[in-house]
KEVORO-631270 format. One record per residue (C-alpha): x, y, z; residue in three letters. Coordinates in steps of 0.25 Angstrom, whole numbers, padded with zeros to 4 digits, always signed. Layout:
<recs>
XYZALA;...
</recs>
This chain:
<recs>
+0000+0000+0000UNK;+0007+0012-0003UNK;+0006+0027+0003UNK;+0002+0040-0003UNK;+0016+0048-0004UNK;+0005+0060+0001UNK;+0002+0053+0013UNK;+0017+0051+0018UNK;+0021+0059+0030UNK;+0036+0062+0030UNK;+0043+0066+0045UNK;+0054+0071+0037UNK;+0057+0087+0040UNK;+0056+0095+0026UNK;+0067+0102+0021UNK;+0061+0116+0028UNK;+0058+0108+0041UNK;+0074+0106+0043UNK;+0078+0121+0039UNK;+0068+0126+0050UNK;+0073+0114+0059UNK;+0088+0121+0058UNK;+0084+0134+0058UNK;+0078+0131+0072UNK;+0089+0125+0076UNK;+0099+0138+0072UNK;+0089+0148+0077UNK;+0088+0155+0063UNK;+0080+0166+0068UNK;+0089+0170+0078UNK;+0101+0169+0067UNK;+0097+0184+0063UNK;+0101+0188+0077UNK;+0114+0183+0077UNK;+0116+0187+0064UNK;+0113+0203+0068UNK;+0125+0202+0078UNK;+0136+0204+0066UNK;+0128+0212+0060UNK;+0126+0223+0069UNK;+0140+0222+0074UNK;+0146+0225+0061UNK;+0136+0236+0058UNK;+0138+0242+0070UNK;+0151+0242+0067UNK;+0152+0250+0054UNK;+0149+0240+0043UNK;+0144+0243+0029UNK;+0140+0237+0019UNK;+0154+0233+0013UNK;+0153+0224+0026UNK;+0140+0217+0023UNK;+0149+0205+0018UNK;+0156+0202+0030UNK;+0144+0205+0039UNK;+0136+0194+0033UNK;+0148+0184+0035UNK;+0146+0186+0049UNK;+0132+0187+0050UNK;+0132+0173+0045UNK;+0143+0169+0055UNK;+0134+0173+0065UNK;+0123+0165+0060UNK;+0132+0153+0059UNK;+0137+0156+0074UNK;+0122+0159+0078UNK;+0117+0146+0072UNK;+0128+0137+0073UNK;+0126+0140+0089UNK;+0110+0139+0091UNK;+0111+0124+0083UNK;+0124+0121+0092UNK;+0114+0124+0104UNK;+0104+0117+0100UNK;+0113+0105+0098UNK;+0119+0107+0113UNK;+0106+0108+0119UNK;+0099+0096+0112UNK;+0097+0090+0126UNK;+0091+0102+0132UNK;+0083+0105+0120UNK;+0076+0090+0121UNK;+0069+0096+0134UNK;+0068+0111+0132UNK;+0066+0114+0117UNK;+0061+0101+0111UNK;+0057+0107+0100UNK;+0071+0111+0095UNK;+0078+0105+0081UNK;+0085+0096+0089UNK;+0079+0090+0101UNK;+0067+0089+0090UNK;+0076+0081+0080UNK;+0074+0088+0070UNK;+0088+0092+0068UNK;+0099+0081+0074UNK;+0110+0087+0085UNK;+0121+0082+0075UNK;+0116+0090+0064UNK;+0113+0103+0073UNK;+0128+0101+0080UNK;+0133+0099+0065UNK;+0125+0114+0061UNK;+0130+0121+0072UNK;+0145+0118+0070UNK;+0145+0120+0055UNK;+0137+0133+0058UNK;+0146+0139+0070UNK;+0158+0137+0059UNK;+0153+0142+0050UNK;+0151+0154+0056UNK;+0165+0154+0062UNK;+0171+0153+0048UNK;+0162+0165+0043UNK;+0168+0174+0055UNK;+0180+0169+0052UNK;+0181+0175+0039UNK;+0176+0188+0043UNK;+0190+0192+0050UNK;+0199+0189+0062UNK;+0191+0194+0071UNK;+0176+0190+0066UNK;+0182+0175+0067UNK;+0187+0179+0081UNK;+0174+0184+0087UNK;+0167+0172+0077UNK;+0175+0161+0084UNK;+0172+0167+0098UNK;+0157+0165+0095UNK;+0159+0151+0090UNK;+0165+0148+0102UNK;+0154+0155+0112UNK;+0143+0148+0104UNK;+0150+0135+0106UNK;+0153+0137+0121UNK;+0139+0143+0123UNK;+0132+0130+0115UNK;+0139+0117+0121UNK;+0146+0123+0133UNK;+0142+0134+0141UNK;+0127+0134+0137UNK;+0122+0130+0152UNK;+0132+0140+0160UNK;+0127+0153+0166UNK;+0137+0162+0157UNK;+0132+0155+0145UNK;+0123+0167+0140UNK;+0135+0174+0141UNK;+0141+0167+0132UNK;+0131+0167+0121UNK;+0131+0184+0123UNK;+0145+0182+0119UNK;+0143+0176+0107UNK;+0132+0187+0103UNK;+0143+0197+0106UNK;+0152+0189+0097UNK;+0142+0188+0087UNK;+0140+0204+0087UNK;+0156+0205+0087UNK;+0156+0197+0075UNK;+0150+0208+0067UNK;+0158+0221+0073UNK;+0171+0213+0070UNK;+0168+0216+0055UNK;+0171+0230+0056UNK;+0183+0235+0061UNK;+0178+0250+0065UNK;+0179+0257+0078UNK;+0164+0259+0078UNK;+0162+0255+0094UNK;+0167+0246+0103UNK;+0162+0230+0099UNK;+0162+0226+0112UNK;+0151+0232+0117UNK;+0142+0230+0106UNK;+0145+0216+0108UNK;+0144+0215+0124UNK;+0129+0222+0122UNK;+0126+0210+0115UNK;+0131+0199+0124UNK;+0124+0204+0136UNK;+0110+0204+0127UNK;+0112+0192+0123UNK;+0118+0184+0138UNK;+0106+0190+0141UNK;+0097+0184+0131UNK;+0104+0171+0134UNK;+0101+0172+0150UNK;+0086+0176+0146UNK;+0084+0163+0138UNK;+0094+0153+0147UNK;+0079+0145+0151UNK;+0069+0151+0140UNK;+0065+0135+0139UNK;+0059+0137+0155UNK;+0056+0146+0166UNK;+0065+0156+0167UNK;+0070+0162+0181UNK;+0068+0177+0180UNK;+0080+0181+0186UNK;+0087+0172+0173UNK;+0078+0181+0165UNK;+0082+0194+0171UNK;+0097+0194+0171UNK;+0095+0190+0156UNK;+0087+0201+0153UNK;+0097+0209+0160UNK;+0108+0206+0151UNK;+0100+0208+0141UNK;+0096+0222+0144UNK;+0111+0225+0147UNK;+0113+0221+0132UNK;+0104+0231+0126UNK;+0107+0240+0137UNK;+0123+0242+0131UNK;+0118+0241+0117UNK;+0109+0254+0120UNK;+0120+0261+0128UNK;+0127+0259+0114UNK;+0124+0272+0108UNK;+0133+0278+0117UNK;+0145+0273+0106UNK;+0137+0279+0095UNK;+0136+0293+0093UNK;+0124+0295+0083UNK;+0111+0297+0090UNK;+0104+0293+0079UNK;+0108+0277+0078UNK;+0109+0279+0094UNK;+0095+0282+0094UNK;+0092+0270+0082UNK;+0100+0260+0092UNK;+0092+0264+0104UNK;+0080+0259+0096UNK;+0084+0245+0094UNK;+0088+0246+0108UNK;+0074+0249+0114UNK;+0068+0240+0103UNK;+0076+0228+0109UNK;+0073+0232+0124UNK;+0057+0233+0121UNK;+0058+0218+0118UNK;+0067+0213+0127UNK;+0060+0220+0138UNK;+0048+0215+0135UNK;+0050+0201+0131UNK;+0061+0199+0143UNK;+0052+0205+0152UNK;+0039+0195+0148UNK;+0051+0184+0150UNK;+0054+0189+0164UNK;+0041+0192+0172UNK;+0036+0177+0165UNK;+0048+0169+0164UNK;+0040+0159+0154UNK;+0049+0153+0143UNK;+0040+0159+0132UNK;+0043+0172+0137UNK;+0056+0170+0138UNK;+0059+0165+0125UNK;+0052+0175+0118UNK;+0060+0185+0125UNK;+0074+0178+0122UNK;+0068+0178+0107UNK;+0066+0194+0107UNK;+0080+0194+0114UNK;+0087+0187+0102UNK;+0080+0194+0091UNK;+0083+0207+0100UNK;+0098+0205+0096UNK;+0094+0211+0082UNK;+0088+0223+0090UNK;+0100+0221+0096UNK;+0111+0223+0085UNK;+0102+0232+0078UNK;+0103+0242+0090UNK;+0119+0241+0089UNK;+0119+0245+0074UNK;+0109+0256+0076UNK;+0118+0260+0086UNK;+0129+0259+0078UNK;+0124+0263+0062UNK;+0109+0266+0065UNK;+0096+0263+0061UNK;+0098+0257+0046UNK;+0108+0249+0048UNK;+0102+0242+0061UNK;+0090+0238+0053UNK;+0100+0228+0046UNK;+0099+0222+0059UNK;+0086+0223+0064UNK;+0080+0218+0050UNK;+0087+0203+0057UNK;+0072+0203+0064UNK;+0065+0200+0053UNK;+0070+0186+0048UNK;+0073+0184+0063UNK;+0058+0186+0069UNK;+0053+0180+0056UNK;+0062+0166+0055UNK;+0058+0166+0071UNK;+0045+0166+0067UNK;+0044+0156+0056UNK;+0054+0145+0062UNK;+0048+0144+0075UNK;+0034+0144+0073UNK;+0025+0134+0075UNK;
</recs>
């Protein structure tokens, strides 16, 4: 007796099924947050157009890092994910721990090889991040100065940019330091999104987070043009009026919807972020090359993680 070919159900994934599976698994959306940091770094440092070769290099180095470290993560963390976040690519099976182990190291690599050919000191700053994503992933993950870690390698992602451009527009250090302290305190913020989080947890993350945006407003005092002073400050309050809000919700309910829909207004914040630095630095027009990373952000959010 033989079968309809219509009638056959196949449990094979489609071709589009394992695309969306890895994009999950690197976090795609996000991708366009790490991509921002080189970008306002060498903005902010007086690139132009004759620089748009060598800023895409390292805008693609940073996605590399960037994704390379979220599939790494996810490979470490199989065990945990089994019981917090079964849903995932790879405590789901749909993508096996080999393969996602195989991704990231070919991916982190990459993304040394392409700050490598940047100059001395992009491979510098590249191999530095390599080594805090790996240290941050498979060794110090579960430690208490492990955010720090990983506002480090923000920091060296923003660094990566401004080592472009060799110009005595202002000091890169503190550009870089503002950054770090947002981000350790994202990472503290989100340390137990999967449960009830203590409050107090919650506050010292926040506060770490507001000393971030904090010395990114008290930037204007290195530019002397009140008008991109002015565009900066903008961004600034922009970014404020979310985090305040959504952090806030997080703290007085410390439920773990609230608090992830917070740490996700925290990450795409870093755009704000970066777009408040160039503003600061070049103004308005130019900082909207930066914001403009919203769009396929907040839209790729949308599409890959609906139900």
């Amino acid at each position: 007796m033989s079968v309809e070919p219509s009638t056959v159900q196949s449990s094979e994934p489609t071709p589009a099924a394992r695309w969306r599976d890895w994009l999950e698994l690197c976090r795609l959306p996000n991708v366009f947050t790490a991509i921002a940091d080189p970008l306002a770094g060498a903005l902010v440092m007086g690139a132009g157009w004759r620089d748009t070769g060598k800023i895409l290099v390292a805008m693609l180095a940073s996605a590399c890092f960037y994704t390379g470290g979220m599939a790494l993560n996810d490979w470490h963390d199989y065990h945990r994910d089994r019981v917090e976040r079964p849903q995932r690519p790879l405590p789901s099976g749909r993508i096996t721990r080999w393969k996602a182990l195989t991704a990231a190291l070919s991916l982190l690599a990459t993304g040394q090889l392409l700050a490598s050919a940047l100059g001395e000191a992009t491979s510098g700053i590249g191999f530095l991040l390599l080594v805090a994503i790996l240290l941050y992933d498979i060794v110090m993950k579960d430690i208490p100065i492990a955010p720090a870690l990983m506002g480090l390698a923000r920091a060296l992602n923003l660094l990566l940019g401004m080592a472009l451009i060799i110009a005595p527009t202002m000091p890169r250090a503190y550009p870089a330091v503002a950054m770090g302290l947002y981000v350790l305190g994202v990472t503290v913020f989100a340390r137990r999104e999967t449960t009830l989080s203590r409050r107090d947890h919650l506050l010292l993350g926040a506060g770490f987070t507001a000393s971030g945006v904090l010395m990114l407003a008290l930037l204007r005092i290195f530019f002397a043009n009140e008008i991109s002073s002015a565009t900066g400050m903008i961004w600034v309050l922009a970014l404020t009026a979310a985090l305040g809000y959504t952090m806030t919700q997080a703290i007085l309910t410390p439920t773990p919807v609230r608090i992830q829909r917070a740490v996700k207004t925290a990450i795409l914040g870093i755009i704000i972020f970066d777009a408040a630095l160039v503003a600061f630095g070049r103004g308005l027009p130019l900082s909207l090359l930066v914001v403009v990373l919203l769009v396929p952000a907040v839209w790729l959010g949308k599409r890959l993680y609906s139900t």
